[in-house]
C-alpha positions as CSV (number, residue, x, y, z in Angstrom):
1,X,80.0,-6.3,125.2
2,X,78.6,-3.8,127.7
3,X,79.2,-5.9,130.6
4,X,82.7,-6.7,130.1
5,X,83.2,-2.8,130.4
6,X,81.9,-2.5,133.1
7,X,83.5,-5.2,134.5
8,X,86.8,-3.4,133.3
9,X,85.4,-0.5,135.1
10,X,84.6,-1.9,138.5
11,X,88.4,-4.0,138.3
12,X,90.1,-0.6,137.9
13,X,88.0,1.1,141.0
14,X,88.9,-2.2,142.9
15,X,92.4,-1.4,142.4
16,X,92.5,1.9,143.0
17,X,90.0,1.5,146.4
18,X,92.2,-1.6,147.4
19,X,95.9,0.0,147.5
20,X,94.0,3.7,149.2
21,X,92.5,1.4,151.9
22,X,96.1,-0.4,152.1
23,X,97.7,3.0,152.6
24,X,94.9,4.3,155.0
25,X,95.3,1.0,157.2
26,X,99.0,2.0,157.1
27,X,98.5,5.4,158.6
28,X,96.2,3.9,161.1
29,X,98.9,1.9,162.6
30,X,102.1,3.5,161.7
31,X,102.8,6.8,163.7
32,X,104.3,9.0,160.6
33,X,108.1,8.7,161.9
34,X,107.6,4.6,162.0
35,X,105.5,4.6,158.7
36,X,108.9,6.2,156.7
37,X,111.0,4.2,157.9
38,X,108.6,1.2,156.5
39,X,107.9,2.6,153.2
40,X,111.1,0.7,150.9
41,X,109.8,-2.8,152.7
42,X,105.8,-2.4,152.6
43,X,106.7,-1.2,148.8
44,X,108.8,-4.1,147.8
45,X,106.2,-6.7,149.3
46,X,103.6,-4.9,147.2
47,X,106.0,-5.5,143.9
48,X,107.0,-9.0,145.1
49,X,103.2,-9.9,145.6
50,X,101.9,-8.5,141.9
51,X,104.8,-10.6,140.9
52,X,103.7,-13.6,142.7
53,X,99.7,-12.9,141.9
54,X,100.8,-12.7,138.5
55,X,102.7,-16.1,138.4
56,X,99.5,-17.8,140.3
57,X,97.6,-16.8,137.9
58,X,99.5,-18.1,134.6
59,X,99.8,-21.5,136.6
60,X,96.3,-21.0,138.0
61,X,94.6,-20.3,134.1
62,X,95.8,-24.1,133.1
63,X,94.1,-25.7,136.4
64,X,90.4,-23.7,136.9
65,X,90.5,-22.6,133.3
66,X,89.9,-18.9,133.1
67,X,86.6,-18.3,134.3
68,X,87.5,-20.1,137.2
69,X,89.9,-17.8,138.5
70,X,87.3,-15.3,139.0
71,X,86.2,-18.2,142.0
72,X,89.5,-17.6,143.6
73,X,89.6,-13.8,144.2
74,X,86.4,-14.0,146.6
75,X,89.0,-16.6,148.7
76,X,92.3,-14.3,148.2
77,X,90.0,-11.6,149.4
78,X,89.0,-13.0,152.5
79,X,92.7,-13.8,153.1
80,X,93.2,-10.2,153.1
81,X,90.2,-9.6,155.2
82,X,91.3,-12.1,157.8
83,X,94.8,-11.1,157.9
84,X,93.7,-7.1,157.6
85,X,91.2,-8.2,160.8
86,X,94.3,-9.8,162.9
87,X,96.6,-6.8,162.3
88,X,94.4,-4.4,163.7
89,X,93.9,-6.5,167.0
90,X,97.4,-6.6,167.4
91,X,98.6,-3.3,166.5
92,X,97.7,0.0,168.8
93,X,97.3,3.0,167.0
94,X,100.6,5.0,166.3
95,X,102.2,7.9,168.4
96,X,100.2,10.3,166.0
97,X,97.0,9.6,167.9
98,X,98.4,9.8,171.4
99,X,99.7,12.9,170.5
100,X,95.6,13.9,169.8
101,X,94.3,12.5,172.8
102,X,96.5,14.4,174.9
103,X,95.4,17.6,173.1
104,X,98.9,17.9,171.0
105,X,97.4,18.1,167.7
106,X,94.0,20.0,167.2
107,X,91.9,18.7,164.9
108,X,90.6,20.4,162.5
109,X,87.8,19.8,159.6
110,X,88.4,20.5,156.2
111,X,85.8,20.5,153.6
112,X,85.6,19.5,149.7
113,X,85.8,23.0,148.8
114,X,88.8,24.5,150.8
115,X,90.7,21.2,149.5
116,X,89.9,22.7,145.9
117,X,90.9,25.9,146.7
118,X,94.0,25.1,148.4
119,X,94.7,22.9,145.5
120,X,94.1,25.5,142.5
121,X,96.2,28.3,144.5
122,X,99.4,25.7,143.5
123,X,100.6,25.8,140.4
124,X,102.7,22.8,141.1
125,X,99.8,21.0,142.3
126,X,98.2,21.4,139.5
127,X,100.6,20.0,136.9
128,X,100.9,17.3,138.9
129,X,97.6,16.8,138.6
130,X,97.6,17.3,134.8
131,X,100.4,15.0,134.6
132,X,98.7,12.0,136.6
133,X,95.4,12.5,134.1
134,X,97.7,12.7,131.1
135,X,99.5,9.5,132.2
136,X,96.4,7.7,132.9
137,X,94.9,8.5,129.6
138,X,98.0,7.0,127.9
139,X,98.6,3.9,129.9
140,X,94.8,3.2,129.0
141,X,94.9,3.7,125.5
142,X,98.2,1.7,125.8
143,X,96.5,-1.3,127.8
144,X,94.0,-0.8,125.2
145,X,96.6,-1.9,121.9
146,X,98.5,-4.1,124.1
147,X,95.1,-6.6,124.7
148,X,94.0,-6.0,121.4
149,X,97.2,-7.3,120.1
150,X,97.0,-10.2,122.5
151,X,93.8,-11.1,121.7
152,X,94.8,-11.2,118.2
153,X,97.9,-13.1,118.5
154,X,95.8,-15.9,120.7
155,X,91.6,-15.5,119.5
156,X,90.7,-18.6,120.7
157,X,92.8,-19.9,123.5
158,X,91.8,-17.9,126.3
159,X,93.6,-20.1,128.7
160,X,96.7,-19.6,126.8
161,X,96.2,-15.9,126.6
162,X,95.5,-15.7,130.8
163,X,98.4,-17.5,131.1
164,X,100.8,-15.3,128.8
165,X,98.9,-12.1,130.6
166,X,100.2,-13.5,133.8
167,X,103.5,-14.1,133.0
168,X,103.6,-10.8,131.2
């Protein structure tokens, strides 16, 4: 029982750390002014490939079984690491960094606790911030009930309930 939370655990970290390092490789490439105008397209390729993970996976479940599928995200990941590898040998850094080589933008440091102090002097900040922990309370509670429902409705076909996952 304990490992499977901590698998939950570690997936949800993955997430999170894999769509921040997507965004971060963004800024890397994109000068700002390119990066907005690249937003609506880089967005619906990330909606058009949950949707398309998703269906791979409910046809996937019924081929490897699912234990199996956990085989095929080391491979999908390496896709990801070869094709994040060739974008950054094709792709120059954006206008944003030219701009601080040729002394156009000072850098500047900023620590933990200037961040935190910045942040708790806005008021709008900071019900953002109590929003975004209230929502993620919810939709985990929710993702809680939903499973638990699922894995009532199919207890001992866990092919079947990968599959219906994926297609939901």
């Amino acid at each position: 029982r304990w490992l499977s939370i901590i698998f939950w655990f570690w997936s949800d970290l993955f997430i999170v750390t894999s769509v921040t390092q997507f965004w971060i490789l963004i800024n890397d490439i994109y000068a700002p002014r390119q990066a907005k105008r690249l937003v609506g397209f880089l967005v619906s390729g990330g909606l058009l490939g949950g949707i398309a993970g998703a269906l791979l996976a409910t046809t996937l479940a019924s081929l490897f079984k699912t234990e199996g599928l956990l085989l095929v995200c080391p491979l999908l990941l390496a896709g990801c690491l070869a094709i994040v590898n060739r974008v950054h040998s094709i792709a120059g850094p954006g206008e944003l960094f030219e701009a601080q080589e040729s002394g156009g933008i000072r850098e500047t440091e900023v620590g933990y606790l200037d961040s935190f102090r910045l942040f708790r002097r806005h008021r709008y900040l900071v019900l953002l911030a109590g929003a975004m922990a209230c929502a993620i309370v919810v939709t985990t509670l929710i993702d809680f009930q939903f499973n638990s429902a699922v894995e009532r409705a199919f207890q001992d076909r866990v092919d079947a309930r990968t599959a219906f996952l994926g297609t939901f």
